[in-house]
C-alpha positions as CSV (number, residue, x, y, z in Angstrom):
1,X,-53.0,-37.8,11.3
2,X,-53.2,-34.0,10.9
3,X,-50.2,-33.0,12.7
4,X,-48.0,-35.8,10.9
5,X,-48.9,-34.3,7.6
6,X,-48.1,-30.9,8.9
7,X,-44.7,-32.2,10.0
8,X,-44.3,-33.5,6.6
9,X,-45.2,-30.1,4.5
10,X,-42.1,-28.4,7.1
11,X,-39.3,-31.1,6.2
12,X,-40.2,-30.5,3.1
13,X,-39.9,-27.1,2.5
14,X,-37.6,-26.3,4.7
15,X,-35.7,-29.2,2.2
16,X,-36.0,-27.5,-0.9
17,X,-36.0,-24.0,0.6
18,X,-32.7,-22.2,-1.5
19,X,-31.1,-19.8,1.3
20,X,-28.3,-17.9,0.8
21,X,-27.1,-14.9,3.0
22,X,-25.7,-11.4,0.7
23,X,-21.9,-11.2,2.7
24,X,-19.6,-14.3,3.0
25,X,-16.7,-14.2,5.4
26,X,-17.5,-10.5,6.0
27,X,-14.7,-8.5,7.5
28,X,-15.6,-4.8,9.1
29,X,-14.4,-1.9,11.1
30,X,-15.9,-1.9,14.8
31,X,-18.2,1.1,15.3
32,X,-20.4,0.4,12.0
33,X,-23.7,-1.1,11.8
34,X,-23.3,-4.0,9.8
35,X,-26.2,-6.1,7.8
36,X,-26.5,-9.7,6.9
37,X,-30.0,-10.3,4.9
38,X,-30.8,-14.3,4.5
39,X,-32.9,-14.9,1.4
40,X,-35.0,-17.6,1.1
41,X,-36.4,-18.5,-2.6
42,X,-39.1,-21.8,-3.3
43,X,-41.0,-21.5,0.2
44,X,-44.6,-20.2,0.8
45,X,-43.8,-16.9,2.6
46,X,-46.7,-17.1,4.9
47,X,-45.6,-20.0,6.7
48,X,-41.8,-19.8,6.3
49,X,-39.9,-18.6,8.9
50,X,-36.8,-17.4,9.4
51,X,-34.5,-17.0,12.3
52,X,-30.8,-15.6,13.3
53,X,-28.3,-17.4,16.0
54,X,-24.5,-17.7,17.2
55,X,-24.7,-21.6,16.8
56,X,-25.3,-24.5,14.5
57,X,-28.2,-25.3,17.3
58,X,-29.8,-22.7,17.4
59,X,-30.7,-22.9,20.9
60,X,-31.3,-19.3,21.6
61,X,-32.5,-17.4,18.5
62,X,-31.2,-13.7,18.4
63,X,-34.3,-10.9,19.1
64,X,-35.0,-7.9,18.4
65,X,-33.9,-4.9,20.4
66,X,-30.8,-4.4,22.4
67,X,-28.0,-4.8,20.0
68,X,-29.7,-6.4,17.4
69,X,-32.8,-5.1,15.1
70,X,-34.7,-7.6,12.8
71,X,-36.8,-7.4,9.8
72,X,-38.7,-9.1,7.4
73,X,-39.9,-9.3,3.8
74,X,-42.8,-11.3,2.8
75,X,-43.7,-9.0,-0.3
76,X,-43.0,-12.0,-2.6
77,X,-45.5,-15.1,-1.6
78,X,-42.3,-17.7,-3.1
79,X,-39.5,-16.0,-0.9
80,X,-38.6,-14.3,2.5
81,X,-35.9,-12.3,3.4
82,X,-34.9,-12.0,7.0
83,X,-32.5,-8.8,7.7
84,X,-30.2,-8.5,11.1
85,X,-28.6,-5.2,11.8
86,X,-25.8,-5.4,13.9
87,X,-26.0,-2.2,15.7
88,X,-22.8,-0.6,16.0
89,X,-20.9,-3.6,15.2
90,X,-17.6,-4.4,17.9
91,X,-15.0,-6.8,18.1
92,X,-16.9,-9.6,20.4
93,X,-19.2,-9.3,17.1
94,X,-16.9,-11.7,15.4
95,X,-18.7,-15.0,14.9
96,X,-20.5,-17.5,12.9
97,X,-23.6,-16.3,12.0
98,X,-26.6,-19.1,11.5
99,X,-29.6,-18.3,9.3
100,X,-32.3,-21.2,10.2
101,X,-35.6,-21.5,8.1
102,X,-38.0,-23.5,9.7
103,X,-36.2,-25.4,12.3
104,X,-33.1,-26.0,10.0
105,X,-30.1,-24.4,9.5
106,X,-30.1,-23.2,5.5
107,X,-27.2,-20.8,5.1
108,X,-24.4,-19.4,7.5
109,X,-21.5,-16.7,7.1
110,X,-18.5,-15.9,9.6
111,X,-18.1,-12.2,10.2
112,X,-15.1,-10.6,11.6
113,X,-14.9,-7.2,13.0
114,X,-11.3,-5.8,13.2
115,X,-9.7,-2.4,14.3
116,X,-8.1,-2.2,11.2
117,X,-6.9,1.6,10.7
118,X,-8.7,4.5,9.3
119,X,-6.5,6.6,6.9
120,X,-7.0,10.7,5.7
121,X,-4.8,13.0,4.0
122,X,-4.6,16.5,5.5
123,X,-5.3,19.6,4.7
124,X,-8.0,18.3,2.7
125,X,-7.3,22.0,1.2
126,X,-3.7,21.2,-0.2
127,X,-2.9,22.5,-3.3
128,X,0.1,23.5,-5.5
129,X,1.6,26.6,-6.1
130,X,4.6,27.0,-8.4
131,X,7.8,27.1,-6.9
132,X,6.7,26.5,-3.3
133,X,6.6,23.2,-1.3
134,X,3.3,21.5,-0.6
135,X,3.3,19.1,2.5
136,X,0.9,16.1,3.0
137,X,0.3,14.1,6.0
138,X,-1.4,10.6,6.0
139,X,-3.8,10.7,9.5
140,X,-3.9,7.3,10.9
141,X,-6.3,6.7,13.7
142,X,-8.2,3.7,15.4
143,X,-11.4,3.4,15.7
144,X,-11.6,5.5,18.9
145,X,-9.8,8.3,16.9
146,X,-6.6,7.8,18.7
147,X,-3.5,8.9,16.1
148,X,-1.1,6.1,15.0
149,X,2.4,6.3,14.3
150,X,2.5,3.3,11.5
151,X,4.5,3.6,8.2
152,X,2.5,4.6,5.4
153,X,2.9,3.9,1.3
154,X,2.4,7.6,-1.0
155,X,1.0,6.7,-4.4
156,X,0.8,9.2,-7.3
157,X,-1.8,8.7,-10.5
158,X,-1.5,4.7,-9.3
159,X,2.7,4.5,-9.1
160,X,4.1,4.2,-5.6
161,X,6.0,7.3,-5.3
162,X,10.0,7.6,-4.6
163,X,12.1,10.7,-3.6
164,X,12.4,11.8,-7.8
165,X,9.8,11.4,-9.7
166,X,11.2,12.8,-13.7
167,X,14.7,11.6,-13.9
168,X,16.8,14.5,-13.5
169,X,18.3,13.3,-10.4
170,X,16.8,16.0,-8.3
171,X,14.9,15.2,-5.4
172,X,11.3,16.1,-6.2
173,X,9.3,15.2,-2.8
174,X,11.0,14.1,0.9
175,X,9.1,11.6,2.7
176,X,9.3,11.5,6.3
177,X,7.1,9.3,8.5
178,X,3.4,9.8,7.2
179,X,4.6,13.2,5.9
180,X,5.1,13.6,2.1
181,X,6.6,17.0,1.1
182,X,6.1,18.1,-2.4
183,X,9.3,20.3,-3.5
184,X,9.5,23.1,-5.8
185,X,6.0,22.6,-7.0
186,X,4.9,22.9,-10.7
187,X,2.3,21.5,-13.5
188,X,3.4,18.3,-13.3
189,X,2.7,17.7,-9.7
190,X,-0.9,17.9,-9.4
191,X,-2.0,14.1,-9.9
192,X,-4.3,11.9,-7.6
193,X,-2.4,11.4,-4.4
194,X,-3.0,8.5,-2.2
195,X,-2.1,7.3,1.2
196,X,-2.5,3.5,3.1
197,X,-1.3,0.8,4.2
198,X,-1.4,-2.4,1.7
199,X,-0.9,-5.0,3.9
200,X,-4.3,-4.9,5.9
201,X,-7.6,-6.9,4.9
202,X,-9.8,-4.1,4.8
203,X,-9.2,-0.8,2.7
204,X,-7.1,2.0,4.5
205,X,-6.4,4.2,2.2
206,X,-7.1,8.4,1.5
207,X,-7.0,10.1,-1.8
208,X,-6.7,13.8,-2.3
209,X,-6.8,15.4,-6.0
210,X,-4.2,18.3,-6.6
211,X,-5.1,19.9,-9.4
212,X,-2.6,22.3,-11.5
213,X,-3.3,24.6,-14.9
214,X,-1.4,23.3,-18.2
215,X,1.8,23.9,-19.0
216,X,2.9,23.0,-23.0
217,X,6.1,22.4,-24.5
218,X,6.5,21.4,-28.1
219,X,9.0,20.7,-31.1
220,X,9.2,19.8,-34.1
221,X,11.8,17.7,-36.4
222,X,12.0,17.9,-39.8
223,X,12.8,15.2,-42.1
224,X,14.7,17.1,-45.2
225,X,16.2,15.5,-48.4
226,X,18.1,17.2,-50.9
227,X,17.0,20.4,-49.5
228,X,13.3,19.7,-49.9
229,X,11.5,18.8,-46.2
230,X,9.6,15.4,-47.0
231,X,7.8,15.4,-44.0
232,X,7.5,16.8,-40.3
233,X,6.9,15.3,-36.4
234,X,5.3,18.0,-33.9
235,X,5.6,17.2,-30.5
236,X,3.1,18.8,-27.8
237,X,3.3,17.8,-24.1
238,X,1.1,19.2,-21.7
239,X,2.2,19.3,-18.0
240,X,-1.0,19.4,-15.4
241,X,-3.7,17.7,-13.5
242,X,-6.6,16.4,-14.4
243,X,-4.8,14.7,-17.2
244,X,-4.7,17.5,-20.4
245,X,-7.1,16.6,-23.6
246,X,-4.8,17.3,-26.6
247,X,-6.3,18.6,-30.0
248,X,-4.7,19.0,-33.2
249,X,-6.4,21.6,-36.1
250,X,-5.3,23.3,-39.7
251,X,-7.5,24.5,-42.0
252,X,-8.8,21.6,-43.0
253,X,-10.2,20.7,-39.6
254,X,-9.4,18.3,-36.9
255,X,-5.6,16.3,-37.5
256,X,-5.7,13.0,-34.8
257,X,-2.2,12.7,-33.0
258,X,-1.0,9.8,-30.9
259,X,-1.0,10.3,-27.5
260,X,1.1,9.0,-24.3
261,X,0.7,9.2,-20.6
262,X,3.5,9.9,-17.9
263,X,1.6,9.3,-14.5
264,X,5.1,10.5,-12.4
265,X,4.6,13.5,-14.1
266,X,1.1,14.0,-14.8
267,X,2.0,14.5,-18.5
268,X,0.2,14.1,-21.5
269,X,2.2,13.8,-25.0
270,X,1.0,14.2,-28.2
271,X,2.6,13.4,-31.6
272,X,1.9,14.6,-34.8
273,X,3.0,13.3,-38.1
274,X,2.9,15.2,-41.5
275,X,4.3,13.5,-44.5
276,X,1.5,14.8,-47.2
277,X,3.1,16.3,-50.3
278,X,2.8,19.9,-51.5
279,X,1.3,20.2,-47.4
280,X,1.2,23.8,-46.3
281,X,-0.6,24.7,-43.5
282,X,-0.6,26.4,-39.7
283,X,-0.8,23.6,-37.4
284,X,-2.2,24.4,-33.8
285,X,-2.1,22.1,-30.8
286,X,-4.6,23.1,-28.1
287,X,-4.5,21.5,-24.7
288,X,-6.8,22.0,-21.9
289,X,-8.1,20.7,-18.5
290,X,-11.0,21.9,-16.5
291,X,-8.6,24.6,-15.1
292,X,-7.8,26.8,-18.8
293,X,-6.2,25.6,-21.7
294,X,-2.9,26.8,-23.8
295,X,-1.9,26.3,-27.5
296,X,0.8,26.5,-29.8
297,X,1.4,26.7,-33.5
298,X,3.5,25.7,-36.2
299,X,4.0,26.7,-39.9
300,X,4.6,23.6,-42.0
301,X,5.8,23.8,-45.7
302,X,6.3,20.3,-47.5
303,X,7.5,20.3,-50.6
Protein backbone atom coordinates (compact mmCIF):
# COMPACT_ATOMS: atom_id res chain seq x y z
CA UNK A 1 0.00 0.00 0.00
CA UNK A 2 2.96 2.24 0.69
CA UNK A 3 4.77 1.84 -2.34
CA UNK A 4 1.48 2.31 -4.58
CA UNK A 5 0.96 5.63 -3.02
CA UNK A 6 4.57 6.49 -3.68
CA UNK A 7 4.06 5.58 -7.33
CA UNK A 8 1.21 7.79 -7.36
CA UNK A 9 2.84 11.13 -5.72
CA UNK A 10 5.74 10.45 -8.97
CA UNK A 11 3.06 10.27 -11.87
CA UNK A 12 1.83 13.00 -10.46
CA UNK A 13 4.41 15.34 -10.28
CA UNK A 14 6.34 14.36 -12.86
CA UNK A 15 2.56 15.27 -14.63
CA UNK A 16 2.27 18.70 -13.74
CA UNK A 17 6.08 19.30 -13.57
CA UNK A 18 6.51 22.57 -16.30
CA UNK A 19 10.03 21.82 -17.98
CA UNK A 20 11.44 23.76 -20.42
CA UNK A 21 15.15 23.78 -21.58
CA UNK A 22 16.89 27.74 -22.25
CA UNK A 23 18.19 26.93 -26.20
CA UNK A 24 15.78 25.43 -28.86
CA UNK A 25 17.18 24.04 -32.05
CA UNK A 26 20.67 25.38 -31.00
CA UNK A 27 23.18 25.76 -33.74
CA UNK A 28 27.17 26.20 -32.60
CA UNK A 29 30.73 26.31 -33.81
CA UNK A 30 32.68 22.98 -32.83
CA UNK A 31 35.43 23.71 -30.35
CA UNK A 32 33.02 25.63 -27.71
CA UNK A 33 31.61 24.38 -24.66
CA UNK A 34 28.08 24.55 -25.10
CA UNK A 35 25.16 24.61 -22.20
CA UNK A 36 21.66 23.42 -22.15
CA UNK A 37 20.04 24.07 -18.47
CA UNK A 38 16.42 22.12 -18.05
CA UNK A 39 14.18 24.06 -15.68
CA UNK A 40 11.71 22.41 -13.89
CA UNK A 41 8.94 24.75 -12.01
CA UNK A 42 5.80 23.09 -9.67
CA UNK A 43 7.90 20.02 -8.23
CA UNK A 44 9.19 19.57 -4.64
CA UNK A 45 13.00 19.95 -5.33
CA UNK A 46 14.05 17.37 -2.86
CA UNK A 47 12.56 14.53 -4.51
CA UNK A 48 12.53 15.73 -8.14
CA UNK A 49 15.06 14.55 -10.25
CA UNK A 50 16.36 15.30 -13.32
CA UNK A 51 18.32 13.56 -15.93
CA UNK A 52 20.08 14.15 -19.56
CA UNK A 53 20.07 11.48 -22.58
CA UNK A 54 20.51 11.02 -26.52
CA UNK A 55 17.00 9.23 -26.74
CA UNK A 56 13.36 9.46 -26.12
CA UNK A 57 14.11 6.22 -23.74
CA UNK A 58 16.42 7.19 -21.94
CA UNK A 59 18.09 4.02 -21.57
CA UNK A 60 21.49 5.28 -20.68
CA UNK A 61 21.36 8.60 -18.87
CA UNK A 62 24.43 10.87 -19.65
CA UNK A 63 27.13 11.25 -16.40
CA UNK A 64 29.23 13.28 -15.22
CA UNK A 65 32.93 13.38 -16.33
CA UNK A 66 34.46 12.59 -19.60
CA UNK A 67 32.87 14.84 -22.00
CA UNK A 68 30.05 15.90 -20.21
CA UNK A 69 29.79 17.87 -16.60
CA UNK A 70 26.45 18.11 -14.72
CA UNK A 71 25.03 20.30 -12.23
CA UNK A 72 22.22 20.99 -10.13
CA UNK A 73 20.10 23.73 -8.43
CA UNK A 74 17.76 22.92 -5.75
CA UNK A 75 18.09 26.54 -4.10
CA UNK A 76 14.31 27.03 -4.84
CA UNK A 77 12.14 24.08 -2.87
CA UNK A 78 9.27 24.47 -6.08
CA UNK A 79 11.95 24.12 -8.92
CA UNK A 80 15.22 22.33 -10.18
CA UNK A 81 17.44 23.20 -12.69
CA UNK A 82 19.65 20.49 -14.18
CA UNK A 83 22.75 22.08 -16.24
CA UNK A 84 24.88 19.85 -18.97
CA UNK A 85 28.04 21.34 -20.31
CA UNK A 86 29.04 19.99 -23.40
CA UNK A 87 32.74 20.16 -23.11
CA UNK A 88 34.30 21.37 -26.07
CA UNK A 89 31.33 20.82 -28.21
CA UNK A 90 32.26 18.70 -31.89
CA UNK A 91 30.34 17.82 -34.80
CA UNK A 92 29.22 14.08 -33.51
CA UNK A 93 27.64 16.45 -30.82
CA UNK A 94 24.78 17.06 -33.06
CA UNK A 95 21.65 15.44 -31.63
CA UNK A 96 18.48 15.42 -29.85
CA UNK A 97 18.90 16.21 -26.49
CA UNK A 98 16.25 14.56 -23.82
CA UNK A 99 15.67 16.26 -20.40
CA UNK A 100 13.66 13.50 -18.25
CA UNK A 101 12.20 14.43 -14.72
CA UNK A 102 11.36 11.68 -12.86
CA UNK A 103 11.17 8.81 -15.19
CA UNK A 104 9.54 10.96 -17.94
CA UNK A 105 10.66 12.84 -20.68
CA UNK A 106 9.48 16.73 -19.92
CA UNK A 107 11.32 18.82 -22.46
CA UNK A 108 13.84 18.14 -25.36
CA UNK A 109 15.92 20.44 -27.92
CA UNK A 110 18.04 19.38 -31.12
CA UNK A 111 21.46 20.92 -31.14
CA UNK A 112 23.66 21.13 -34.13
CA UNK A 113 27.26 21.80 -34.20
CA UNK A 114 28.62 23.11 -37.59
CA UNK A 115 32.04 24.24 -38.92
CA UNK A 116 30.63 27.21 -40.01
CA UNK A 117 33.60 29.86 -40.72
CA UNK A 118 35.20 32.23 -38.37
CA UNK A 119 35.66 35.74 -39.93
CA UNK A 120 38.51 38.82 -38.75
CA UNK A 121 39.57 41.84 -40.49
CA UNK A 122 43.35 42.47 -40.47
CA UNK A 123 45.48 44.62 -39.35
CA UNK A 124 43.26 45.08 -36.48
CA UNK A 125 45.54 48.43 -36.52
CA UNK A 126 44.20 49.84 -39.94
CA UNK A 127 43.64 53.28 -40.16
CA UNK A 128 43.32 56.20 -42.68
CA UNK A 129 45.61 58.58 -43.66
CA UNK A 130 44.74 61.24 -46.23
CA UNK A 131 45.74 60.68 -49.66
CA UNK A 132 47.15 57.11 -49.18
CA UNK A 133 45.41 53.73 -49.67
CA UNK A 134 44.35 51.67 -46.81
CA UNK A 135 43.97 47.78 -47.49
CA UNK A 136 41.71 45.39 -45.59
CA UNK A 137 41.63 41.62 -45.60
CA UNK A 138 38.65 39.51 -44.37
CA UNK A 139 40.58 36.25 -42.53
CA UNK A 140 38.50 33.24 -42.97
CA UNK A 141 39.47 30.15 -41.08
CA UNK A 142 37.81 26.78 -39.89
CA UNK A 143 37.70 25.85 -36.80
CA UNK A 144 41.17 24.21 -36.80
CA UNK A 145 42.44 27.71 -37.97
CA UNK A 146 43.07 26.51 -41.49
CA UNK A 147 42.65 29.87 -43.96
CA UNK A 148 39.72 29.74 -46.51
CA UNK A 149 39.55 31.08 -49.85
CA UNK A 150 35.57 31.80 -49.80
CA UNK A 151 34.09 35.08 -51.30
CA UNK A 152 33.36 37.59 -48.74
CA UNK A 153 30.60 40.64 -48.65
CA UNK A 154 32.44 44.44 -47.43
CA UNK A 155 29.82 46.51 -45.69
CA UNK A 156 30.32 50.25 -44.72
CA UNK A 157 28.14 52.12 -41.76
CA UNK A 158 25.43 49.01 -42.75
CA UNK A 159 25.44 49.58 -46.92
CA UNK A 160 27.12 46.77 -48.80
CA UNK A 161 29.93 48.51 -50.40
CA UNK A 162 30.59 48.80 -54.40
CA UNK A 163 33.74 50.04 -56.23
CA UNK A 164 32.47 54.15 -55.79
CA UNK A 165 31.05 54.98 -52.97
CA UNK A 166 30.08 59.30 -53.61
CA UNK A 167 29.05 59.48 -57.13
CA UNK A 168 31.73 61.08 -58.93
CA UNK A 169 32.41 58.23 -60.96
CA UNK A 170 35.75 57.59 -59.49
CA UNK A 171 36.62 54.38 -58.14
CA UNK A 172 36.91 54.89 -54.43
CA UNK A 173 37.94 51.19 -53.05
CA UNK A 174 39.06 47.85 -55.45
CA UNK A 175 37.93 44.73 -54.07
CA UNK A 176 39.78 41.73 -54.86
CA UNK A 177 39.10 38.34 -53.22
CA UNK A 178 38.74 39.01 -49.34
CA UNK A 179 40.85 42.09 -49.97
CA UNK A 180 39.16 45.54 -49.88
CA UNK A 181 41.52 48.46 -50.76
CA UNK A 182 40.54 51.83 -49.69
CA UNK A 183 41.87 54.53 -52.33
CA UNK A 184 42.97 57.88 -51.88
CA UNK A 185 41.82 57.99 -48.36
CA UNK A 186 40.08 61.07 -46.74
CA UNK A 187 37.37 62.14 -43.89
CA UNK A 188 34.81 60.44 -45.34
CA UNK A 189 36.23 57.08 -45.25
CA UNK A 190 36.46 56.27 -41.79
CA UNK A 191 32.98 54.43 -41.05
CA UNK A 192 32.35 50.99 -39.31
CA UNK A 193 33.68 48.40 -41.72
CA UNK A 194 32.45 44.90 -41.80
CA UNK A 195 33.28 41.65 -43.39
CA UNK A 196 31.14 38.00 -43.71
CA UNK A 197 29.45 35.85 -45.35
CA UNK A 198 25.39 36.24 -45.18
CA UNK A 199 24.38 33.09 -46.29
CA UNK A 200 25.52 30.89 -43.25
CA UNK A 201 23.23 29.98 -40.13
CA UNK A 202 25.55 31.21 -37.62
CA UNK A 203 27.14 34.76 -37.52
CA UNK A 204 30.56 35.16 -39.48
CA UNK A 205 31.15 38.41 -39.64
CA UNK A 206 34.27 41.05 -38.32
CA UNK A 207 33.88 44.70 -37.75
CA UNK A 208 36.77 47.05 -37.55
CA UNK A 209 36.11 51.00 -36.74
CA UNK A 210 38.27 53.55 -38.90
CA UNK A 211 38.07 56.52 -37.39
CA UNK A 212 39.02 60.02 -39.25
CA UNK A 213 39.10 63.90 -37.86
CA UNK A 214 36.27 66.29 -39.39
CA UNK A 215 36.41 67.89 -42.37
CA UNK A 216 33.46 70.91 -42.90
CA UNK A 217 32.25 72.39 -45.94
CA UNK A 218 29.44 74.88 -45.88
CA UNK A 219 27.25 77.49 -48.03
CA UNK A 220 24.86 79.59 -47.84
CA UNK A 221 21.89 80.81 -50.36
CA UNK A 222 20.29 83.77 -50.01
CA UNK A 223 16.70 84.44 -50.73
CA UNK A 224 16.69 88.38 -51.93
CA UNK A 225 13.63 90.45 -53.12
CA UNK A 226 13.78 93.71 -54.47
CA UNK A 227 17.18 94.06 -53.15
CA UNK A 228 16.28 93.37 -49.53
CA UNK A 229 17.56 89.52 -48.41
CA UNK A 230 14.25 87.96 -46.89
CA UNK A 231 15.80 85.13 -45.52
CA UNK A 232 18.98 82.79 -45.64
CA UNK A 233 19.85 78.64 -45.78
CA UNK A 234 23.44 77.72 -44.27
CA UNK A 235 24.56 74.57 -45.11
CA UNK A 236 27.33 72.69 -42.89
CA UNK A 237 28.57 69.14 -43.79
CA UNK A 238 30.92 67.50 -41.82
CA UNK A 239 33.04 64.67 -43.42
CA UNK A 240 34.48 61.98 -40.67
CA UNK A 241 34.01 59.02 -38.40
CA UNK A 242 32.39 58.47 -35.59
CA UNK A 243 29.48 60.28 -37.14
CA UNK A 244 30.13 64.40 -36.43
CA UNK A 245 27.56 66.14 -33.74
CA UNK A 246 26.58 69.38 -35.47
CA UNK A 247 25.86 72.69 -33.38
CA UNK A 248 24.40 75.82 -34.42
CA UNK A 249 25.04 79.28 -32.06
CA UNK A 250 24.59 83.37 -32.42
CA UNK A 251 24.28 85.53 -29.76
CA UNK A 252 21.31 84.53 -28.70
CA UNK A 253 22.35 80.98 -27.88
CA UNK A 254 21.79 77.70 -29.35
CA UNK A 255 19.87 77.79 -33.22
CA UNK A 256 18.55 73.81 -33.90
CA UNK A 257 19.33 72.79 -37.57
CA UNK A 258 18.02 69.78 -39.47
CA UNK A 259 20.28 67.15 -39.89
CA UNK A 260 21.01 64.25 -42.60
CA UNK A 261 23.13 61.25 -42.71
CA UNK A 262 25.24 59.90 -45.71
CA UNK A 263 26.48 56.34 -44.45
CA UNK A 264 28.72 55.86 -48.07
CA UNK A 265 30.35 58.80 -46.97
CA UNK A 266 30.34 58.97 -43.36
CA UNK A 267 28.77 62.51 -43.65
CA UNK A 268 26.72 64.45 -41.47
CA UNK A 269 24.67 67.58 -42.99
CA UNK A 270 23.21 70.18 -41.29
CA UNK A 271 20.76 72.89 -42.47
CA UNK A 272 20.03 75.99 -41.17
CA UNK A 273 17.11 78.26 -41.93
CA UNK A 274 16.86 82.07 -41.16
CA UNK A 275 13.87 83.94 -42.21
CA UNK A 276 13.42 86.33 -38.98
CA UNK A 277 13.03 89.98 -39.89
CA UNK A 278 15.46 92.80 -38.99
CA UNK A 279 17.92 89.30 -38.07
CA UNK A 280 21.51 90.27 -37.80
CA UNK A 281 23.69 88.13 -36.24
CA UNK A 282 27.22 85.84 -36.71
CA UNK A 283 26.10 82.43 -37.13
CA UNK A 284 28.74 79.66 -36.17
CA UNK A 285 28.37 75.93 -37.02
CA UNK A 286 30.68 73.81 -34.82
CA UNK A 287 31.13 70.13 -35.56
CA UNK A 288 32.99 67.66 -33.63
CA UNK A 289 33.82 63.94 -33.03
CA UNK A 290 35.85 62.35 -30.33
CA UNK A 291 38.88 63.10 -32.62
CA UNK A 292 38.79 67.45 -32.57
CA UNK A 293 36.23 69.50 -33.84
CA UNK A 294 36.14 72.45 -36.66
CA UNK A 295 33.74 75.43 -37.19
CA UNK A 296 32.66 78.01 -39.50
CA UNK A 297 30.88 81.29 -39.45
CA UNK A 298 28.60 83.41 -41.27
CA UNK A 299 27.51 87.03 -41.11
CA UNK A 300 23.77 87.23 -41.70
CA UNK A 301 21.93 90.68 -42.31
CA UNK A 302 18.00 90.33 -43.01
CA UNK A 303 16.32 93.19 -43.66
Amino acid sequence: MIWVLALMLIVAEGTHAVCVINQDNAIERPGIDVFLDCSCTNVEATTYNISWCLESTCATPLENGGDYGLTVDRSDPSAVVSSLQILSAQVDDTSTYYCQGNGVIVAQTDLTVKDVPIARIMPRDASITNGQNTTLTCRLTNSVDDVLNEPVVWKKNGVVIGEHLDGDGKMDVNLAGTELTIIDGDASDGGLYVCGQYNRSLEVESQIDLQTRIELSSDIKLNVKDGTTISAQINCSAKGYPYASVQWSGSVGDLQGINSQNANLSTVTSSLEISNKNFEDKITCTASNILGSSTTSFEINIG
